[in-house]
C-alpha positions as CSV (number, residue, x, y, z in Angstrom):
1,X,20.1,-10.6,13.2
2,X,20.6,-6.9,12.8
3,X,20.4,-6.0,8.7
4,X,20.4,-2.2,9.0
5,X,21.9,0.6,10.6
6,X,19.9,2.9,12.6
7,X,20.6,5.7,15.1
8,X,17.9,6.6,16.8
9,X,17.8,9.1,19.7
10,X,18.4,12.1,17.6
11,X,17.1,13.3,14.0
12,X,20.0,12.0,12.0
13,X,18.9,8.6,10.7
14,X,20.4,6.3,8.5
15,X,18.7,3.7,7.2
16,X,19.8,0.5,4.5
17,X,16.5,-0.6,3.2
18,X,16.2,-3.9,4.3
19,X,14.7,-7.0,5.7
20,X,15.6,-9.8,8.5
21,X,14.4,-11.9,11.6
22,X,14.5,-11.4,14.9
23,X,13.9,-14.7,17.3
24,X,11.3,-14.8,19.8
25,X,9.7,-17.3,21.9
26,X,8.4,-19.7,19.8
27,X,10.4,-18.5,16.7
28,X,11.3,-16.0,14.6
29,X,9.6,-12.7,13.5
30,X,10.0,-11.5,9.9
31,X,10.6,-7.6,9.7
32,X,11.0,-5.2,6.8
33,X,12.3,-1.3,6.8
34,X,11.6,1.4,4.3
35,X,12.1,5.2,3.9
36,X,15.3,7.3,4.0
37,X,13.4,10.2,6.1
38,X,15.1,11.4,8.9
39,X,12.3,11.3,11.3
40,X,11.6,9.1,14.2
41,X,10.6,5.9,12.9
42,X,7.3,4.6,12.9
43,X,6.8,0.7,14.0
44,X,3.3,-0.7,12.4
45,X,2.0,-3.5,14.3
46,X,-0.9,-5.2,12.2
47,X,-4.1,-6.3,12.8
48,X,-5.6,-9.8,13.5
49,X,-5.1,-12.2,15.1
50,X,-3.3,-14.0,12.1
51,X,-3.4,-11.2,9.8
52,X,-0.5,-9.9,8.2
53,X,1.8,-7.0,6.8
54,X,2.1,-7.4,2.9
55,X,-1.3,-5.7,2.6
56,X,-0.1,-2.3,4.2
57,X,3.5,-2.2,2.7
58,X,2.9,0.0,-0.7
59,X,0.5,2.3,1.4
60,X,2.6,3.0,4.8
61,X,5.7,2.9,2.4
62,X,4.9,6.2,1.1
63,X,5.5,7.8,5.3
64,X,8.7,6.6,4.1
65,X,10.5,10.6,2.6
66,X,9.6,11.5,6.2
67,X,10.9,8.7,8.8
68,X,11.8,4.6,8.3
69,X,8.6,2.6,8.4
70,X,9.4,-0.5,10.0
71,X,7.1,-3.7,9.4
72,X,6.5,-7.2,11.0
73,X,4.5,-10.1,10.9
74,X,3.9,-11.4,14.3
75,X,4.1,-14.8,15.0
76,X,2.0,-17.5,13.4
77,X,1.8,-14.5,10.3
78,X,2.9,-13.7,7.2
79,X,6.7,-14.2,6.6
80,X,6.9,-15.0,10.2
81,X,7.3,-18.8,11.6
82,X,4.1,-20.4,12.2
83,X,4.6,-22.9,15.1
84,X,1.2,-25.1,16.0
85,X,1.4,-24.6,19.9
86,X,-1.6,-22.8,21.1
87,X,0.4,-21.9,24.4
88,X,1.6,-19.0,22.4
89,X,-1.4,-17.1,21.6
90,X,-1.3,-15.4,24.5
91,X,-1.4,-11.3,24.7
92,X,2.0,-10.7,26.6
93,X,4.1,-13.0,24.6
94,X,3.0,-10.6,21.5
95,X,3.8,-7.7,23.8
96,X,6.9,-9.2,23.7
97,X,7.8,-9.1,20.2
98,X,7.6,-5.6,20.1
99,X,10.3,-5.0,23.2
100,X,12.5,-7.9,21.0
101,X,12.3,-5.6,17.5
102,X,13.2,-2.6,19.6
103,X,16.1,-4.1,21.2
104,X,17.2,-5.6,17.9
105,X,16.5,-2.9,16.0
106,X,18.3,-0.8,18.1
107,X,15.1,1.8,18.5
108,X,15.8,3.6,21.1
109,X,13.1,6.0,20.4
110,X,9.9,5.1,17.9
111,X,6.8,6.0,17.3
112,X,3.9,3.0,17.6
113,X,0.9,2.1,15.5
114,X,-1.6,-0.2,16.5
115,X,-4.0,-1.0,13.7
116,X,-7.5,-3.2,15.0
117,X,-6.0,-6.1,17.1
118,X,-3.0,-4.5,16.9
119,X,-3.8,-1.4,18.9
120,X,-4.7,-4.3,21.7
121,X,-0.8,-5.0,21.2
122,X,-0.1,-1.3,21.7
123,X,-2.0,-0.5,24.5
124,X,-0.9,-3.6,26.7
125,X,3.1,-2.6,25.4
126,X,2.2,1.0,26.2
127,X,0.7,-0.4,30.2
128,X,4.3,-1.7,30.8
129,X,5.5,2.3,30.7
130,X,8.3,1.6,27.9
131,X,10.8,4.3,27.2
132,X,11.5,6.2,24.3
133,X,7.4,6.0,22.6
134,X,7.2,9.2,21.3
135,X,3.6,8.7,20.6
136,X,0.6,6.2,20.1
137,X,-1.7,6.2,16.6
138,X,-4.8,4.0,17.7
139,X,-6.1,2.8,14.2
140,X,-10.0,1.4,14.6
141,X,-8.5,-0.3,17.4
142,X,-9.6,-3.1,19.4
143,X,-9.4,-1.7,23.6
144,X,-12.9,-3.1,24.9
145,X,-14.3,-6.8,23.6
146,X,-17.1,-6.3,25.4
147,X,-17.8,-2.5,23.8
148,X,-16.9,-4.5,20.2
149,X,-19.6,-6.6,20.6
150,X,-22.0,-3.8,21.7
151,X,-21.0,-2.2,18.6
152,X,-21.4,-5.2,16.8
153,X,-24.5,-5.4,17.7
154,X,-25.5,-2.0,16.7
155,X,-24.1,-2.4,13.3
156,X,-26.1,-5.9,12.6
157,X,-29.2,-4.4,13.3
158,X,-28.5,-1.9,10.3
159,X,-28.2,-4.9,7.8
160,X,-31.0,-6.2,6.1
161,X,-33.7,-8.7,8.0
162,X,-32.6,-11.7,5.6
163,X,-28.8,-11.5,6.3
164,X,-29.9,-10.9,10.5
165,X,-31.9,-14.1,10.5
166,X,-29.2,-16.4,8.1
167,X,-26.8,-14.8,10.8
168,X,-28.7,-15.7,14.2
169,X,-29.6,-19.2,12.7
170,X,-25.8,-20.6,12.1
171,X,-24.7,-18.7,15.1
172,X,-27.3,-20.5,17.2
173,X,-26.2,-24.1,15.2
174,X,-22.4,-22.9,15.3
175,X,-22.6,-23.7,11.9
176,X,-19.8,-20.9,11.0
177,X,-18.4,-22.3,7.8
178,X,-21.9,-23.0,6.4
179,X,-22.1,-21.3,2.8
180,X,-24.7,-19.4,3.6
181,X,-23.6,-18.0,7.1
182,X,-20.3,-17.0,5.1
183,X,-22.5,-15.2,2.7
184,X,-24.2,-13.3,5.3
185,X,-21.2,-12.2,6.8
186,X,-20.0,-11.0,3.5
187,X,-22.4,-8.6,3.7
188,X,-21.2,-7.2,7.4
189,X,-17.8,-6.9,6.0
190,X,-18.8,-5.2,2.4
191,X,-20.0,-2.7,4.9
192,X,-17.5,-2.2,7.7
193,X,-14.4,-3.9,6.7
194,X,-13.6,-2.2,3.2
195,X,-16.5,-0.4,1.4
196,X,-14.1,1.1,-1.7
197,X,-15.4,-1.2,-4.9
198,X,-13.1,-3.2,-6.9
199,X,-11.2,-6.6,-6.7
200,X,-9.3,-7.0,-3.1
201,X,-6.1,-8.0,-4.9
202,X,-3.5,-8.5,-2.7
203,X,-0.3,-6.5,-2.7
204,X,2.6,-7.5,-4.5
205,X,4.9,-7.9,-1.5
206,X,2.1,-11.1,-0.3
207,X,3.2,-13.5,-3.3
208,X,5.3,-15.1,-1.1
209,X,3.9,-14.4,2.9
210,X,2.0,-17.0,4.2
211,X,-2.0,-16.6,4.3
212,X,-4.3,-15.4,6.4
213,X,-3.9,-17.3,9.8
214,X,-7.2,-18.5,10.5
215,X,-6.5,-21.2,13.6
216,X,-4.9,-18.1,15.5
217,X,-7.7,-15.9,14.5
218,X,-10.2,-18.6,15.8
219,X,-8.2,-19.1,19.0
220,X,-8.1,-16.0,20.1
221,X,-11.2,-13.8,19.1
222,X,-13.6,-16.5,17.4
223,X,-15.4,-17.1,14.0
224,X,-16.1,-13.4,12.7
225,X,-15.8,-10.3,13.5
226,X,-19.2,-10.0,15.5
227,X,-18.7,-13.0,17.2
228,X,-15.5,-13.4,19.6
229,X,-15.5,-16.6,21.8
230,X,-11.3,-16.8,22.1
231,X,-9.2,-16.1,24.2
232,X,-10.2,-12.0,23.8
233,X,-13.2,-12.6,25.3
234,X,-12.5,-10.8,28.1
235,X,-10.2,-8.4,27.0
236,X,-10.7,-4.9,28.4
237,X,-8.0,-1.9,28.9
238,X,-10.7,1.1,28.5
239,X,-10.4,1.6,32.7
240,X,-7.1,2.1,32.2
241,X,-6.3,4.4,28.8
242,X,-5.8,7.2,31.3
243,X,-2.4,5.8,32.5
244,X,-0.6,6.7,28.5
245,X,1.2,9.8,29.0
246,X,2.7,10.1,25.5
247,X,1.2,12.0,22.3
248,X,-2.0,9.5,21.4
249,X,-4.4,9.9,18.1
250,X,-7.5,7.6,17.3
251,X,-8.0,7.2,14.1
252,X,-11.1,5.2,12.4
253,X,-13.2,5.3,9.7
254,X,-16.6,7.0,9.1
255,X,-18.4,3.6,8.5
256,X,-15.8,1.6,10.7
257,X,-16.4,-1.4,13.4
258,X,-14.5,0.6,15.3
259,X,-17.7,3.3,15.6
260,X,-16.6,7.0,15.5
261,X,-18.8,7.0,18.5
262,X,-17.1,4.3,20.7
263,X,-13.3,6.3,19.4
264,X,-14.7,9.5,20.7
265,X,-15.2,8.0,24.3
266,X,-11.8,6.5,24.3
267,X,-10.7,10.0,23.2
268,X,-11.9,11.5,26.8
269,X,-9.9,8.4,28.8
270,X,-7.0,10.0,27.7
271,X,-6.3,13.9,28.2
272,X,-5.6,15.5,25.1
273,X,-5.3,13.0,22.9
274,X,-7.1,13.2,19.1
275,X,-9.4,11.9,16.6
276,X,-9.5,11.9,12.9
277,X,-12.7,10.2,11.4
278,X,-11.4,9.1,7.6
279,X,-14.4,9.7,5.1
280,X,-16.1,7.1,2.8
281,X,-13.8,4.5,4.8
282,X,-14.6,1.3,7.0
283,X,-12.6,-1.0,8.8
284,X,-9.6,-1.0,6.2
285,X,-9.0,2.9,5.9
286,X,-5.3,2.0,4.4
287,X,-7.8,0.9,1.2
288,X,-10.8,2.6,1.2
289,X,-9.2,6.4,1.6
290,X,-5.3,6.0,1.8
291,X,-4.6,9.9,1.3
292,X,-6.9,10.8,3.6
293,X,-5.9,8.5,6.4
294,X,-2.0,8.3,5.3
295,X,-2.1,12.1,5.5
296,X,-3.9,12.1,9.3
297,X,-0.9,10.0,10.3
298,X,1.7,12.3,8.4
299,X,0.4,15.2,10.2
300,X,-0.2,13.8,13.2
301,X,3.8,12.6,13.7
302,X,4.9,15.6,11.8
303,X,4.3,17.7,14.5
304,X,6.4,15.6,17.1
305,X,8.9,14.8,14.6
């Protein structure tokens, strides 16, 4: 279902602000464009597993005076269809998506951000060697399981003694919904996730989408952030960064999951690629310091076009 007309391939864009979906395996894909910038656009692919766009729009809208932001949920998020088959949680069929949006979409070039899960999306999309990427924004992203857990690690250690031991005990039970192991983990996220103070009221554009996806979440990373026992598990592309010839930027944030220390070593797997550390941010830099981190990405692609 093509709702818009866009020309990509040159800097002459046109763009009809719209919205639609595109069918995949499985089911259908809800997208949204903004912006009337003449710019390559930018394609956003979220975080997760089972996450969702809505949260992002009003922020990543504002890229939109430079180049059309494009937005989806993937499947089993959002706006998107939410079949029950477990079959389709699988990393390649969401690579997927992204090559069906393209072809729909008719993008013949694009710039891709991965944010968290969904730089594991962009890095596996960017292995296939697709044409027309005119660069990669990796946002805290999620490249080595094994090096989140390490990290992980790292970061539980800083929390108080209390919240560790509450923590160990209902992991050891796998007692994950238990009041008081939610509680505890609470307190991991106040620090990493989002640190910026205030209600976490969602955005206006998530009246309608379709919560959090927590069976996919569970399915394919596990019962908290710290803790993956899905099907990522075993997810590692670090060996193989190297291999992404295009324009690449890390971005994450100074209190992050996604250390500044871990981004800096992914940095070096790809030759010269960047880094921009957002201040006074964690895990959700789009809240904690939008026009800090919104204006790292609007330099970053301003300089390609």
């Amino acid at each position: 279902m093509l709702a818009f007309t866009l020309t990509a391939g040159s800097n002459s864009h046109y763009i009809n602000e719209k919205e639609g979906f595109v069918q995949v395996k499985g089911g259908r894909i809800w997208y949204k464009v903004t912006g009337t910038g003449k710019g390559t656009p930018l394609l956003l692919i979220h975080g997760g597993p089972g996450s969702r766009s809505c949260e992002g729009i009003p922020a990543y809208s504002t890229l939109g005076d430079d180049r059309p932001i494009i937005f989806y949920d993937q499947l089993g998020s959002g706006f998107s269809d939410r079949p029950a088959d477990t079959t389709l949680w699988q990393l390649p069929r969401f690579v997927d998506e992204i090559t069906a949006l393209r072809k729909e979409l008719d993008l013949k070039e694009v710039h891709i951000l991965g944010s968290s899960w969904g730089g594991s999306v962009a890095v596996e999309y960017m292995l296939s060697k697709p044409k027309g990427v005119k660069s990669v924004i990796f946002a805290g992203p999620l490249l080595s399981t094994s090096r989140w857990m390490r990290d992980a690690k790292i970061l539980l250690s800083q929390l108080s003694e209390p919240v560790q031991d509450t923590i160990r005990k209902y992991e050891s039970l796998k007692l994950y919904d238990h009041a008081s192991y939610v509680a505890a983990t609470d307190s991991f996220n106040i620090q990493y996730l989002s640190r910026k103070p205030g209600p976490r009221t969602s955005a206006p554009d998530c009246d309608k989408s379709g919560k959090f996806n927590a069976q996919v979440y569970r399915y394919m990373w596990g019962p908290t952030e710290f803790n993956a026992t899905g099907t990522l598990k075993t997810f590692e592309r670090t060996e193989r960064l190297h291999e992404i010839k295009e324009p690449v930027v890390f971005i994450t944030g100074q209190f992050d999951e996604a250390r500044p220390e871990t981004i800096y070593e992914f940095q070096k797997q790809i030759p010269g690629s960047k880094v921009e550390i957002i201040t006074n941010a964690g895990h959700n830099k789009v809240r904690d310091n939008p026009e800090e981190y919104l204006g790292a990405i609007r330099k970053f692609l301003a300089a390609i076009n």
